[in-house]
Structures are given as structure tokens and as C-alpha cells.
N, C-alpha and C positions, 0 to 999 in steps of 0.2 A: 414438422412439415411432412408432406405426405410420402414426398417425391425427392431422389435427390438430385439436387440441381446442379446441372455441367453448362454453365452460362456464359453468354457473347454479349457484350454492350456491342452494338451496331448504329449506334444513333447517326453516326456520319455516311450511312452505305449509300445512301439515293445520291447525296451532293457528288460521293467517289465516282460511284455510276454515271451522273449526269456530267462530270469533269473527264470520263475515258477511261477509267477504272477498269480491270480484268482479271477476270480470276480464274486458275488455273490446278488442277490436281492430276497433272501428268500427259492431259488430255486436252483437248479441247477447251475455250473458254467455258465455265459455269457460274451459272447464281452462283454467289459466295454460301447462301442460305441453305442450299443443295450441298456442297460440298462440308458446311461446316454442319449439318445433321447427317452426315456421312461418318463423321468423326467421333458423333455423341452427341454434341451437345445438343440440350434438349428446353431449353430457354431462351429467348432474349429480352436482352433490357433495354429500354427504349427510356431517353431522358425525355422530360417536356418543358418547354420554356414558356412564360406566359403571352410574352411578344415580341417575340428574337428580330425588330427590326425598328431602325431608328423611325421620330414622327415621319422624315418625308421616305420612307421604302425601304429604304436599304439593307439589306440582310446584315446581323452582326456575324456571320458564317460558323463555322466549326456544326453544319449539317442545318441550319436554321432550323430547328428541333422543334416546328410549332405543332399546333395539334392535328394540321393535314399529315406533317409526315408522318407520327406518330398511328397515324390510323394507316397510311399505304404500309408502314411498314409491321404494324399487326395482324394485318392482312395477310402477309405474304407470310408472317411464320405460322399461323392458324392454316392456310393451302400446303404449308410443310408438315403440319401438325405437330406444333411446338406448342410450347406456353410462351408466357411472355407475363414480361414485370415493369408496371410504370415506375419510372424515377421522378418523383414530379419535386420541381426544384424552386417552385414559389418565388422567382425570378426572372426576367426576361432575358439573362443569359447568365451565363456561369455562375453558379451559388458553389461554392467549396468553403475551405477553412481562411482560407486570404479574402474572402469577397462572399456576401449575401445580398447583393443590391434589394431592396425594396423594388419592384416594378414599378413601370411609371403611371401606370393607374392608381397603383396606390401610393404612391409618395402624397404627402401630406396628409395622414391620418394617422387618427390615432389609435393608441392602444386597442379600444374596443372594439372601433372599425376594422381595424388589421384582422383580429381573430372573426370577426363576421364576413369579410373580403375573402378567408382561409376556407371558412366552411362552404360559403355560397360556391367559392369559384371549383373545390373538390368535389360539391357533388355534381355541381355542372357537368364537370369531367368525365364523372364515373356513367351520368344519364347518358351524355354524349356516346360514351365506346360499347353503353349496354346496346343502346338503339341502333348501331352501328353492326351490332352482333358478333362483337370483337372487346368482349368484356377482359380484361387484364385477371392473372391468374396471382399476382401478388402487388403491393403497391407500397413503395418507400416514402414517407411521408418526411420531404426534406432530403436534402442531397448533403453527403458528409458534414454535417450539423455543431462538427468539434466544439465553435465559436460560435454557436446561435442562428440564427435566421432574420429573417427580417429586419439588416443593420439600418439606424443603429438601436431602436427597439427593444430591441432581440439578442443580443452580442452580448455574452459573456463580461461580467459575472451577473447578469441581469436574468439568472434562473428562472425567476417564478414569469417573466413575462415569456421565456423560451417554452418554457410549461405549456402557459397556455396557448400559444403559435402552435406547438408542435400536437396538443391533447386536441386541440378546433380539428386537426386534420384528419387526428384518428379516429375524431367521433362522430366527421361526418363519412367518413367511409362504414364503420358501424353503423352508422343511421341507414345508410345504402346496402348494406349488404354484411350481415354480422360474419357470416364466414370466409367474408375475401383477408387472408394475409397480409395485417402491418409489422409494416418495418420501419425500426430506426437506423440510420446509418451516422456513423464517424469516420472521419478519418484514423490515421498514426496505428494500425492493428496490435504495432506492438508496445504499446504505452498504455499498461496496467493503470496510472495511476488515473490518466485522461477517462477511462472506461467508467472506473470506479467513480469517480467526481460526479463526472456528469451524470449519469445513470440513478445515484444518489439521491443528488440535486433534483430532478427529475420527478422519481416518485417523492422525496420527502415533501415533495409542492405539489403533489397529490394529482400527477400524471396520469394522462388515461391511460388505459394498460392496451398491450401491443403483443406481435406473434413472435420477433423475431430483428435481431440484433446484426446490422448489419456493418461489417468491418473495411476499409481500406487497406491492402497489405501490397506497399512496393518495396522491394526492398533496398532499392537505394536511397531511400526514404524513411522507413519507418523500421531500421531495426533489424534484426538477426531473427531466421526461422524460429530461434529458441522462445524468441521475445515472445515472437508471436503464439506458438506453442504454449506460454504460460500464463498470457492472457486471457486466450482461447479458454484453457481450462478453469480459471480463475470465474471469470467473469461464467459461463455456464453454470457452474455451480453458484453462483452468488446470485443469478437474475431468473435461472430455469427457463430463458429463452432459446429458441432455435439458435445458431451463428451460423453466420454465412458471411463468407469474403466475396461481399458484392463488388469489389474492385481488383482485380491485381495485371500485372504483365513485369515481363520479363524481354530484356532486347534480345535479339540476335544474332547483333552485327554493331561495329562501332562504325562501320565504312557512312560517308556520308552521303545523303542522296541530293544533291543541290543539283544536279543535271535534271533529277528527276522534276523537282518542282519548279526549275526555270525561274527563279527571283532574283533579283542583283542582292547581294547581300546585306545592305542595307533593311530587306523587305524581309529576311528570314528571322525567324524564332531560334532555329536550330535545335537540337537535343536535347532533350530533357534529361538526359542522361548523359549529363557532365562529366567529361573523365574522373573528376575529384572523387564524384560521388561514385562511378565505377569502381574504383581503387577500394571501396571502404567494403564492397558487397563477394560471396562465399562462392559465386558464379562467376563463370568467365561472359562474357558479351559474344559468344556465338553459337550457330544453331543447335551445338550438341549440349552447351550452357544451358539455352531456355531450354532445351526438354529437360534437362538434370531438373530445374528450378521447378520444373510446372512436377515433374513426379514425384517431390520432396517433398511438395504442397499437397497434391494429393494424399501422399499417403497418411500426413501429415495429421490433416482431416477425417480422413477415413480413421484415424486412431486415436480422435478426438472424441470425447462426449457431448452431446450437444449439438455438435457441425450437421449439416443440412446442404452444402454444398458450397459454390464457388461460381465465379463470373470474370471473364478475362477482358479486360477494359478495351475496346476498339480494336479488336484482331483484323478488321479489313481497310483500316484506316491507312491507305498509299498514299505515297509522295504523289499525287498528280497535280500539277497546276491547276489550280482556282480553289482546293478547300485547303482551309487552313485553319488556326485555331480563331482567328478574330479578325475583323474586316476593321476600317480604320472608324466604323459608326462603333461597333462591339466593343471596340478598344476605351471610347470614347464614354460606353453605357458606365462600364465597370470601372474606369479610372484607372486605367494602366496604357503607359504611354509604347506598350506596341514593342517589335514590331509582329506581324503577323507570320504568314505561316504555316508550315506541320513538324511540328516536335516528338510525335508520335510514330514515327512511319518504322524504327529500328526495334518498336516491340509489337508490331502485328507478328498473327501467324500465318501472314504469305510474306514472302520478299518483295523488295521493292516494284519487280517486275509482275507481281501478282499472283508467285506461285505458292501453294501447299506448304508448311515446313512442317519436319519433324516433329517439331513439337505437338502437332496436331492429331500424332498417333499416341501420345501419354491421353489424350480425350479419348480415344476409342478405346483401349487398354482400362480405362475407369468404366467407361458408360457397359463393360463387358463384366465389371466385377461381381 
């Protein structure tokens, strides 16, 4: 990679904005976009869902991430002069390691047609943001991919069909444009074995080749910095791709925000960051914790081979009433009975009230190295 990357998943900011959102760096309210290229970073990732909204309207939420937002909000990092990197997620909401839905345009086809639905609808994509004049400076082909895509298709151990899902998408963004940056991404950063399998599996089914390997690292999730640390190294030297921790964040705060989001409890998700799983991770849960974690990670990287940088998952993502992870239609797409919510609001880097936090001086301290 050319550039090293100090990256913001934003996908949710218009919904926070349009819910009363606010952001704050000691000062007066600012774009959060302003304040967080004040800090460094010099990326954002922007998820795309193919139709985040049930047949009669209804948004599935968590930023309805369709391809209007995705253009207002390319927009406005190119007027900041940023880059910016599509996640496109080949589902009409959440694709991760628990869920790939098939969209609903595509449900009911087959194998063949899936991988022709892949290529027509990526290059769509890519005409659409060139003509737009807001062409993407890197583009993830698939969204944390651990267990395949396009279930059930696609879903592990059914490699050679994940092959070709994931090879249609890389080869129509080469057909589009041979030097735009692909990425694969997984989940679990620090689970050697999951890297190696997959990655394997992959090219031995004669994979199109790609720029750059992209990692999930939470760490109440996936594992101890070490883990990740010897994955990192592992897998660079075994694939001679770029790596990048397209995902990570760190809380800092266990305090809860339910005043903030106004739901009866009934309606809340609540924290993703279960006490259980606190207990297991090398960080404490507060503001001086997440900068410990984010400069560990850093340096981390910076003392890694291969690394190319990092991306912190939803740093503007507040508790405000109305965005939440899933609407009761979104709930509905993916098969998960709810309830909705923000589970995310205790690892942005503003507080709940939409200020600044520390942690967001480890980004300037890097973008200065």
C-alpha cells in the first residue's frame, strides 16, 4: 500500500446526525469528519448494503448504508481530503461470521447466476462512484468472510463455490480498474489457524489474486495482542499481502447509556461488551484503558512486516434515540429475533455526550510518526 492507513468506519454518522448527534473537541459543536482529520486519520470506510430496507420501506437501521449514503458520505471525506474504502457486503444488511444473507434480489439462484449477480452488480458500483467523481481509493470485496458469503451457497466448507463469489468480485473491480486495491477481509485477527485454512482453501481453488488482507482485531473477541502479533507475522510472510486491521475498537467506559438512548428495556441490545468478556481482556474499560489499547496496537503494527495500517470500527456511533443496530424489519431480514438498539456507543471515541476522547490523541501521535 502506498499510504499508511489511520482509518474511521462511519457508516452510521448521517443516521447519528439526523437522530441529534454532536460532536465536540473542547469547542464548539463540529463535523465529527473535521475533528477526526484533526487527529490523523486520513481514511474512511463506508459499508454498502445492497437493499437495507424491507419490500414495503422500512429501513433495516444501523445507518441504512445504501448507496445514496455511501455517496453523501464520500463526498464529504473527498471536501475533507481524505480517501476513502468501500466495504461492500454483498447483502442487504449485516454480512459478518454469524450471517451472510443472500439478498433478496438474489435469493433463488443459482450457483452461476450468484457469481454473474457479483460481477454485474460490482461493476455497477464502481461506474456508479466513478461518474459520481467520488471513485473509492480501496474496496473490500466481502465483509468479514470467516464462513463464506452468500449463505447457504457459499458457507464454509463449500470453498471452491466461496472461490468463485469472492474471485467474480475481484475480477470485476480489475476489469474496472486494474489498480484500485482488493481486499479480503476475516474476522477472529488472532486465530492463525482460521487465516491459514481459509487463505489456503482460496488460492488452492485457484483464487483471483488480491492486494491486501484484511483483519478484525477485538479483543474481547478474538484473543490477546500476542495472538494477534503472531498471526500478523505468520500470515505476511506466508501470503506477501499488505495487512490491515480493517476492524478494531476498544471501550472506554463500562457506565451504561440507557438514559441516552430512551428505550424501555425490553427494546435494548445493550453492550457488546459483556462483563464476562471484559474480565478475560489486558485493558481496563476506561478512557485511559482505550488509549493504552489503541497505542499497543499501534505500535504493534508499526513493528510489524507487512502492516499497512488500521481502521477503528464506528468512533461516532452515540447513544441517540432512533439509530440502533436493527429495526424490527432488519431483525426480521437476517433471522435474529432482536431486540434492537446501540451496543456500540461505550467504544467510540467521543463519549456518550459527543465529546473528543483521549484516545484520539494516540491517532495524531501515529499520523505524526
Amino acid at each position: 500500500m502506498k499510504n499508511w492507513m489511520i482509518g474511521a468506519d462511519v457508516s452510521t454518522l448521517l443516521e447519528v446526525e439526523r437522530c441529534g448527534g454532536k460532536f465536540y473537541d473542547g469547542g464548539p459543536a463540529e463535523d465529527a469528519l473535521v475533528i477526526l482529520k484533526r487527529y490523523g486519520v486520513n481514511t474512511l470506510r463506508l459499508r454498502l448494503w445492497n437493499d437495507p430496507y424491507s419490500p414495503s420501506g422500512e429501513p433495516y437501521g444501523a445507518g441504512s448504508c445504501d448507496l445514496e449514503h455511501v455517496i453523501a458520505l464520500a463526498r464529504r471525506a473527498k471536501a475533507q481530503g481524505m480517501s476513502w474504502m468501500l466495504d461492500l457486503h454483498y447483502s442487504d444488511f449485516w454480512a459478518d461470521p454469524g450471517k451472510q444473507t443472500i439478498p433478496k434480489a438474489w435469493q433463488g439462484l443459482r450457483e452461476n447466476e450468484l457469481v454473474e449477480a457479483i460481477r454485474v452488480y460490482t461493476d455497477r458500483i464502481l461506474r456508479t462512484l466513478a461518474k459520481e467523481d467520488i471513485p473509492p481509493q480501496m474496496i473490500a470485496v466481502g465483509n468479514e468472510l470467516s464462513n463464506g458469503m452468500l449463505w447457504p451457497a457459499g458457507k464454509t466448507p463449500n470453498y471452491a463455490a466461496i472461490t468463485r463469489f469472492v474471485s467474480a468480485g475481484v475480477e470485476a473491480v480489475r476489469a474496472f480498474d486494474p489498480d484500485l486495491p482488493v481486499m479480503i477481509h476475516l474476522d477472529n485477527g488472532g486465530n492463525n489457524f482460521l487465516y491459514r485454512e481459509w487463505f489456503d482453501s482460496y488460492f488452492s481453488n485457484g483464487g483471483a489474486d488480491f492486494d491486501c488482507i484484511g483483519l478484525s482485531y477485538y479483543p474481547f473477541w478474538h484473543g490477546t495482542m500476542d495472538d494477534l502479533a503472531a498471526n500478523l507475522r505468520d500470515v505476511g510472510k506466508r501470503y506477501r499481502k499488505a495487512l490491515i486491521v480493517a476492524e478494531t475498537s476498544m471501550g472506554f467506559t463500562m457506565e451504561d447509556y440507557k438514559r441516552y438512548e430512551g428505550l424501555p428495556d425490553q427494546e435494548r441490545k445493550g453492550m457488546a461488551t459483556r462483563p464476562a468478556l471484559v474480565e478475560k481482556i489486558d485493558y481496563p474499560m476506561t478512557k485511559e484503558g482505550q488509549r493504552s489499547f489503541l497505542r499497543d496496537l499501534i505500535t504493534l503494527l508499526r513493528e510489524t512486516p507487512h502492516t499497512a495500517g488500521y481502521c477503528w470500527w464506528e468512533p461516532c456511533w452515540l447513544p441517540v434515540p432512533g439509530s440502533q443496530w436493527a429495526t424490527p424489519a432488519g431483525c426480521a431480514y437476517v433471522g435474529e429475533p432482536g431486540p434492537g438498539g446501540n451496543e456500540w456507543a461505550n467504544q467510540a471515541l467521543f463519549d456518550y455526550d459527543g465529546n473528543a476522547l483521549p484516545a484520539l490523541g494516540e491517532l495524531r501521535r501515529d499520523a505524526e510518526h
